[in-house]
LUMVO-648629 format. One line per field, with one value per atom (N, C-alpha, C): residue in three letters; residue number from 1; x, y, z. Coordinates in steps of 0.1 Angstrom, whole numbers. Atoms other than C-alpha are relative to their C-alpha. Layout:
<pts>
resn	[ALA,...]
resi	[NUM,...]
xx	[X,...]
yy	[Y,...]
zz	[Z,...]
</pts>
This chain:
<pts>
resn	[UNK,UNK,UNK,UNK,UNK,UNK,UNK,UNK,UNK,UNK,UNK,UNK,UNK,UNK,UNK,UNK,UNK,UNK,UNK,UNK,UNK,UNK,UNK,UNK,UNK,UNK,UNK,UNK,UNK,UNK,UNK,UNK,UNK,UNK,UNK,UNK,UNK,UNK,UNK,UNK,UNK,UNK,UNK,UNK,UNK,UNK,UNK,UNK,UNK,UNK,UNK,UNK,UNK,UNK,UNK,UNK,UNK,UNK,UNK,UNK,UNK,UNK,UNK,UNK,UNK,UNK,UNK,UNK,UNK,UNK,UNK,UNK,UNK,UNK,UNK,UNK,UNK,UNK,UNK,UNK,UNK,UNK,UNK,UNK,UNK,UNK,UNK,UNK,UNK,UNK,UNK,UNK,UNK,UNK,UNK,UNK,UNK,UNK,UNK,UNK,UNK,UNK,UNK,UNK,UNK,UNK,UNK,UNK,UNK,UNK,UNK,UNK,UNK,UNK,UNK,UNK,UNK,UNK,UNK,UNK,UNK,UNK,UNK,UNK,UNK,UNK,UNK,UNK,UNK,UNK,UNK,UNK,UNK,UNK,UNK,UNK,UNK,UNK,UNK,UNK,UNK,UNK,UNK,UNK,UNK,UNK,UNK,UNK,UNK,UNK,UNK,UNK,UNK,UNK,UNK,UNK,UNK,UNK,UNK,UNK,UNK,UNK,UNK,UNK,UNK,UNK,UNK,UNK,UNK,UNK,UNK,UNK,UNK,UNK,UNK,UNK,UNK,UNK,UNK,UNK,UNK,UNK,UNK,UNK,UNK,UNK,UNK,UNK,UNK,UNK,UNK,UNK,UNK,UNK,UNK,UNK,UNK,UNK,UNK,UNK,UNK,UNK,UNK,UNK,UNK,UNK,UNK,UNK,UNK,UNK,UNK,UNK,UNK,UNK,UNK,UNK,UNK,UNK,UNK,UNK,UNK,UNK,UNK,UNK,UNK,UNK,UNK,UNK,UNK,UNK,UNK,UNK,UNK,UNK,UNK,UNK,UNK,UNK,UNK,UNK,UNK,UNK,UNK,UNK,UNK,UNK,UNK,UNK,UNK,UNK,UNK,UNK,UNK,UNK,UNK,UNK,UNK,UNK,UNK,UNK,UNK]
resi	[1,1,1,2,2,2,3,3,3,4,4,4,5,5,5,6,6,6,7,7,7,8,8,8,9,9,9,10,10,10,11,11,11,12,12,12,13,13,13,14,14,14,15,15,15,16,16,16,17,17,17,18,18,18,19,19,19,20,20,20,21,21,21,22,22,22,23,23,23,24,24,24,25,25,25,26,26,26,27,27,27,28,28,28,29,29,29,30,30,30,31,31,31,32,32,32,33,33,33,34,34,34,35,35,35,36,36,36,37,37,37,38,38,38,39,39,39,40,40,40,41,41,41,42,42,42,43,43,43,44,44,44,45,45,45,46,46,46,47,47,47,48,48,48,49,49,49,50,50,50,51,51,51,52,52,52,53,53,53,54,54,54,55,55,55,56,56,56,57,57,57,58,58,58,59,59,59,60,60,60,61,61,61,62,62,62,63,63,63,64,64,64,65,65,65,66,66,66,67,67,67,68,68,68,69,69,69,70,70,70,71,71,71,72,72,72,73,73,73,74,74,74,75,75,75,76,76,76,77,77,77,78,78,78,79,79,79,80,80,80,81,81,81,82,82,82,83,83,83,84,84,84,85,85,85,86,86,86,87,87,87]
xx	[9,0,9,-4,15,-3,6,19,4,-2,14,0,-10,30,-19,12,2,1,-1,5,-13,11,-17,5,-3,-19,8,-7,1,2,8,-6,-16,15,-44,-4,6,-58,7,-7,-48,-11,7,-50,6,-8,-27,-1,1,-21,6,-5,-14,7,-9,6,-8,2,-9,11,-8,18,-4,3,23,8,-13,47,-6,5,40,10,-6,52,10,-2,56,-8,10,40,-8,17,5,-7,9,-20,-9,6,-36,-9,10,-67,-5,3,-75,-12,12,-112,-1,0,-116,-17,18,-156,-3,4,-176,-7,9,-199,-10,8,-226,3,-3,-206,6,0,-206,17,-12,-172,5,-3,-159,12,-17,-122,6,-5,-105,15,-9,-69,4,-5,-53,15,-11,-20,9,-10,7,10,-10,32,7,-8,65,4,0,75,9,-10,85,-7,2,79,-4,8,51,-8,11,28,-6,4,-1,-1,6,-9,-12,6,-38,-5,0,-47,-12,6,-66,-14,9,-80,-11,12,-98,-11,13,-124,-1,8,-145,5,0,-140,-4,10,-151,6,-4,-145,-1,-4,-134,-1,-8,-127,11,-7,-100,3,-5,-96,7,-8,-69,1,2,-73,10,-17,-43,-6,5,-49,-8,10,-81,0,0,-70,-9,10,-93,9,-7,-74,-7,10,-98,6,-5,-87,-6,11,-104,14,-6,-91,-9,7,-101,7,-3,-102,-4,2,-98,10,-11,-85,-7]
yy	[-12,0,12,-11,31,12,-14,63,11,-14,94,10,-12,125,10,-7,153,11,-13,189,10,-13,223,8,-16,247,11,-11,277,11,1,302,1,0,302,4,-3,320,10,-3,330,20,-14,367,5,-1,361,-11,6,331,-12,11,292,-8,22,257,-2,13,228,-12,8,206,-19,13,167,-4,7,140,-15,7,114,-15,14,75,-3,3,69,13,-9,90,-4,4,92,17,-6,114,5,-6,141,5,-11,158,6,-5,189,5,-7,198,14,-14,235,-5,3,230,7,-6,253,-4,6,252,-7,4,243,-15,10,213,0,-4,228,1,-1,221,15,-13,258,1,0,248,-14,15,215,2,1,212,-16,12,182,1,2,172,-13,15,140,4,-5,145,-8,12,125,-3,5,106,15,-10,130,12,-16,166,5,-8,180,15,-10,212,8,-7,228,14,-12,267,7,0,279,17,-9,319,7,-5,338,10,-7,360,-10,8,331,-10,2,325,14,-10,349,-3,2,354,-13,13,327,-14,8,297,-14,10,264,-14,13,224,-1,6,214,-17,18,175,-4,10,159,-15,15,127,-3,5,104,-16,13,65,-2,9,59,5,-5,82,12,-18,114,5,-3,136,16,-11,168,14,-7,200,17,-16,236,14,-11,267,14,-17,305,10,-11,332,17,-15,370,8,-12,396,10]
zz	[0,0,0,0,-9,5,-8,16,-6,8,6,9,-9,23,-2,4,27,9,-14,42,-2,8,44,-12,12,19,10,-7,31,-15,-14,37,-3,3,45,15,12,47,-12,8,14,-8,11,-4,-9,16,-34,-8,6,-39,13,-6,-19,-6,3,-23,10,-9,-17,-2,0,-9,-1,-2,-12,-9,6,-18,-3,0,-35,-6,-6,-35,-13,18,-74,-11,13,-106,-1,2,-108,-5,5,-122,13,-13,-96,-8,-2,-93,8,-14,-69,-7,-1,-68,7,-7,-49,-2,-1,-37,14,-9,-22,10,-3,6,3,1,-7,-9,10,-23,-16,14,-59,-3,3,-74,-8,8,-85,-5,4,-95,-1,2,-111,-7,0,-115,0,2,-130,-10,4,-140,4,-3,-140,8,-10,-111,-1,0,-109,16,-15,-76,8,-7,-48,7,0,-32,-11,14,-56,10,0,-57,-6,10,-69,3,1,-69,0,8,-67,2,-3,-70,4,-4,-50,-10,8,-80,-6,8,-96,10,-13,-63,8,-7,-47,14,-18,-9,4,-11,14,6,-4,28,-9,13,3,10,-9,12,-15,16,-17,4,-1,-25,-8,5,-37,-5,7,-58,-6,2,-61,2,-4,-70,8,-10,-55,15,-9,-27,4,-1,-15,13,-12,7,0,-3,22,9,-11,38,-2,0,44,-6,5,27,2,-4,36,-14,9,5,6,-7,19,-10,7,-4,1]
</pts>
């Protein structure tokens, strides 16, 4: 079973722009959702990462204020964590 490394975004709350960090075991294919909350996915980011210390970016200008969850999807993995937008 393969572990996978996993930190916060930093910083957050964010009013430029975040990393979300995460290291992963081998190369795989990620996808971060950004979901409001009311659920409604408002932001998809996908890309192939190689094994290791990865991260995505994601900027402040392209979401409205408020409070976020983002999820990370990695092999059949879901990994959840709260994000705050204040600019």
């Amino acid at each position: 079973f393969p572990t996978f490394g996993w930190a916060e975004n930093a910083p957050n709350p964010l009013t430029d722009k975040t990393t979300i960090g995460f290291e992963l075991p081998n190369a795989a294919a990620v996808e971060l959702n950004i979901i409001d909350l009311q659920g409604k996915v408002v932001q998809t980011k996908t890309g192939d990462f190689g094994k290791g210390q990865q991260q995505i970016e994601v900027q402040a200008a392209e979401l409205p204020n408020g409070t976020y969850y983002y999820q990370l999807d990695v092999q059949g993995h879901t990994f959840t964590k709260k994000l705050v937008v204040v600019k």
